[in-house]
BASE-63415 format. One record per residue (C-alpha): residue in three letters; x, y, z. Coordinates in Angstrom, 1 decimal. Example, Ala and Ser with C-alpha at 12.3 -4.5 7.8 and 13.67 -1.06 7.14 Angstrom:
2
ALA  12.3  -4.5  7.8 $
SER  13.7  -1.1  7.1 $
//
This chain:
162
UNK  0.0  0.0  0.0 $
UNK  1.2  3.0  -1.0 $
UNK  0.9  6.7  1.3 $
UNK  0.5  10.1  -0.8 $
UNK  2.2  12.9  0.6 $
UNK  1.8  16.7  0.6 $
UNK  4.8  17.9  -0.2 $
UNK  6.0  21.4  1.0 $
UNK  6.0  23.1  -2.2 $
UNK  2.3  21.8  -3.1 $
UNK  1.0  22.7  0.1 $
UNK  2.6  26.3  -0.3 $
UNK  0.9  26.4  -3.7 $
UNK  -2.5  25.0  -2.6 $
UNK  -2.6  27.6  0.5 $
UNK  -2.1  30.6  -1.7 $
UNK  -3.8  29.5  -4.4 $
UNK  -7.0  28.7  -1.7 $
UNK  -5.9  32.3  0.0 $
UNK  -6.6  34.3  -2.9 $
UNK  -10.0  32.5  -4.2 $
UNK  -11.5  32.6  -0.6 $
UNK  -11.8  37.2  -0.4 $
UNK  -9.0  37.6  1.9 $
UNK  -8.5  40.9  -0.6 $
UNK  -5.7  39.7  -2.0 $
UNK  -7.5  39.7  -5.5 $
UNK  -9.9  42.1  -6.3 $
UNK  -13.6  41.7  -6.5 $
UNK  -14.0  43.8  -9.8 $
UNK  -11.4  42.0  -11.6 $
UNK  -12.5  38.3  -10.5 $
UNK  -15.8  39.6  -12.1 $
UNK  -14.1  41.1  -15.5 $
UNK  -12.3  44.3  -16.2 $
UNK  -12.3  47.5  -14.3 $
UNK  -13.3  50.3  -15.4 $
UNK  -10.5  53.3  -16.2 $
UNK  -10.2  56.2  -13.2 $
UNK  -9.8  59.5  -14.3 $
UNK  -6.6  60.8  -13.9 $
UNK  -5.5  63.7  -11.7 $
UNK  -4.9  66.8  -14.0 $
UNK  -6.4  65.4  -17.0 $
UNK  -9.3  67.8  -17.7 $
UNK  -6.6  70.7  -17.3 $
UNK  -7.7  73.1  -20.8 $
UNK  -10.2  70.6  -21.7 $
UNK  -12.6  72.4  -24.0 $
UNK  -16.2  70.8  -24.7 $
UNK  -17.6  70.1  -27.9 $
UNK  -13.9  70.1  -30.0 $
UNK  -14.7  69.0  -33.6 $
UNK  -13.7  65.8  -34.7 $
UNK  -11.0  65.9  -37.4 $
UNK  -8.7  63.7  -39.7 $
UNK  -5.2  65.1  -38.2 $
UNK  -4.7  68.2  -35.9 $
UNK  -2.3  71.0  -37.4 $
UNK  0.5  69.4  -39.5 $
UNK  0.6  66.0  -37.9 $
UNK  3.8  64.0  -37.5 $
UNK  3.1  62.5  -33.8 $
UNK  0.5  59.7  -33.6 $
UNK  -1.7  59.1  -30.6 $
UNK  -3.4  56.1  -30.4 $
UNK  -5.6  53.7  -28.1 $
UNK  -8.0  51.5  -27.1 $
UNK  -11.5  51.5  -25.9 $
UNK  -13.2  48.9  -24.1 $
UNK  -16.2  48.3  -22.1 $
UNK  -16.1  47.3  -18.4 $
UNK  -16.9  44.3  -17.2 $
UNK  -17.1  42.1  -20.0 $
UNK  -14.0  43.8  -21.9 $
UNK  -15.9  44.3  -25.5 $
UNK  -14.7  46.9  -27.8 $
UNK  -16.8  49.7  -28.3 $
UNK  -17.3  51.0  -31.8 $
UNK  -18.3  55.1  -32.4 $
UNK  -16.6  56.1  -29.3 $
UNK  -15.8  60.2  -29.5 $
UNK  -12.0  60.4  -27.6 $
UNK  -11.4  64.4  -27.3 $
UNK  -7.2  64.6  -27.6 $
UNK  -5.4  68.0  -27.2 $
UNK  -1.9  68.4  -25.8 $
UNK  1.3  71.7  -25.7 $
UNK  2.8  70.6  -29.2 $
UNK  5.8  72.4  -31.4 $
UNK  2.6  74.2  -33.1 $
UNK  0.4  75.7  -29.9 $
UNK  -0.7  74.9  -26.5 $
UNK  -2.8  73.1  -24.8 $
UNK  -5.3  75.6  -24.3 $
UNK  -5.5  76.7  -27.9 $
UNK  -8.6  75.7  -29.5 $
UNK  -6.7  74.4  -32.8 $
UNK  -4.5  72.3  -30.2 $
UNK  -8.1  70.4  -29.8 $
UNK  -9.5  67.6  -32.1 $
UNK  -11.6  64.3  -31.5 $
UNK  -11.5  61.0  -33.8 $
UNK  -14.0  58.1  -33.4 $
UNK  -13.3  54.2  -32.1 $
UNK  -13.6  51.8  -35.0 $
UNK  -15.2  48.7  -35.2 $
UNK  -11.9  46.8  -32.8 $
UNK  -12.2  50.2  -30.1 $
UNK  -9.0  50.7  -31.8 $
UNK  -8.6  54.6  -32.3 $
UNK  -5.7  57.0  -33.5 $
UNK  -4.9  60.8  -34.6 $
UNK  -2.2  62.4  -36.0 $
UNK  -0.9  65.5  -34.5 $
UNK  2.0  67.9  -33.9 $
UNK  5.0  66.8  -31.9 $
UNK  4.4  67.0  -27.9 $
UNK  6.5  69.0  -25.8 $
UNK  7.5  69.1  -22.4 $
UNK  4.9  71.4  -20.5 $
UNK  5.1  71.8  -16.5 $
UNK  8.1  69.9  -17.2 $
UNK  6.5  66.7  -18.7 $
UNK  5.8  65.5  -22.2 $
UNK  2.4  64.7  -22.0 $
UNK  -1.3  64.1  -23.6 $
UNK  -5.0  64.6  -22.5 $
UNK  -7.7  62.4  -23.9 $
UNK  -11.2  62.7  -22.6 $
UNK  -14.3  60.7  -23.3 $
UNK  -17.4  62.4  -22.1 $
UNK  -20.5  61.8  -24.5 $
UNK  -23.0  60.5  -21.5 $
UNK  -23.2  57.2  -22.4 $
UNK  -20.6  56.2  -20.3 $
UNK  -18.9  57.7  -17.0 $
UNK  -16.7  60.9  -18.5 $
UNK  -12.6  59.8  -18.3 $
UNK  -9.9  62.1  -18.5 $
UNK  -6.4  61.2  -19.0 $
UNK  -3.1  62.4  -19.3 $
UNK  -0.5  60.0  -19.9 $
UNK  2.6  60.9  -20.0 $
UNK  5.4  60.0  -22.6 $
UNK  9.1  58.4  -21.6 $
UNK  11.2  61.0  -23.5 $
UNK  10.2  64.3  -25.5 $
UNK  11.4  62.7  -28.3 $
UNK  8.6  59.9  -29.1 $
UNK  6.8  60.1  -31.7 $
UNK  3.8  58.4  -30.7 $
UNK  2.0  57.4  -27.7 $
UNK  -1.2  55.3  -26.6 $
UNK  -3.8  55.2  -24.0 $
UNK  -6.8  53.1  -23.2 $
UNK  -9.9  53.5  -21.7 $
UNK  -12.2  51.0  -20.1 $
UNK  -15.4  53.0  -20.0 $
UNK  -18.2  51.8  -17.3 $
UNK  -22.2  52.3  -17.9 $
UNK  -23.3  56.2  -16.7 $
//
C-alpha cells in the first residue's frame, strides 16, 4: 500500500492559491468579475474644452496618438466612441482651440490621430484624452510620454455604464 504525501511546495501552492480564491483581498472583487473600469486621472481635464470638432489630423501632424477602448466588465470593444485629444505641441498649446480635435473608435475600439509633436509642458511631455458623450462615466487622462522625443504614444480607456 502506498501513502500520498503533501509535499512542502504543493502545500505552499495550494494555500495561496485557496488564500486568494477565498476574499482575503488579495484579489480584487471587480477584476475576478471582468475588467475595471478606467479612473480619471489627476490633472487630466486641465484646458479641456467641450464640444472640440472631430477631425482627420490636428495642425500638420507627425506624432501619432493612439488607443484602445473597451467596455467594463465584459472587456468588448466599443465601436463610435468620440475620444477628445489636445496636448502643448511644437505648433500651440494646450489651451488653444486648434490644439483640440476628436477622432472616433472603429469597429476593434482601436482609435488614433495624428498631430504635432508633444512638448514638455510643466516639465513633462504629456497628452490629454477625454471621453465624455454621456453614455458612459466621462474619463480624462493624461499619460505621460518616456522622453520628448517619441513620436507616438497610446492610451486606453475601459469605460463603465453612466
Amino acid at each position: 500500500m502506498t501513502k500520498d504525501r503533501i509535499g512542502r511546495r504543493t502545500l505552499m501552492k495550494t494555500g495561496a492559491a485557496t488564500l486568494m480564491a477565498t476574499g482575503t483581498g488579495l484579489m480584487s472583487p471587480v477584476w475576478a468579475q471582468g475588467l475595471a473600469p478606467t479612473e480619471s486621472m489627476r490633472g487630466g481635464s486641465n484646458n479641456y474644452l467641450p464640444g472640440a470638432p472631430i477631425v482627420e489630423r490636428i495642425g500638420g501632424g507627425g506624432f501619432l496618438m493612439s488607443g484602445t477602448v473597451h467596455r467594463a466588465g465584459d472587456g468588448a470593444p466599443l465601436e463610435g466612441i468620440r475620444i477628445q485629444i489636445w496636448a502643448h505641441t511644437t505648433e500651440g498649446f494646450e489651451r488653444d482651440p486648434h490644439s483640440h480635435g476628436a477622432t472616433l473608435t472603429n469597429a476593434d475600439g482601436e482609435f488614433q490621430l495624428e498631430m504635432p509633436q508633444i512638448v514638455p509642458a510643466f516639465g513633462q511631455p504629456h497628452a490629454h484624452l477625454a471621453y465624455d458623450s454621456g453614455t458612459f462615466e466621462t474619463v480624462f487622462l493624461r499619460p505621460v510620454m518616456a522622453s520628448p522625443r517619441d513620436t507616438s504614444l497610446s492610451a486606453h480607456f475601459v469605460l463603465k455604464p453612466a
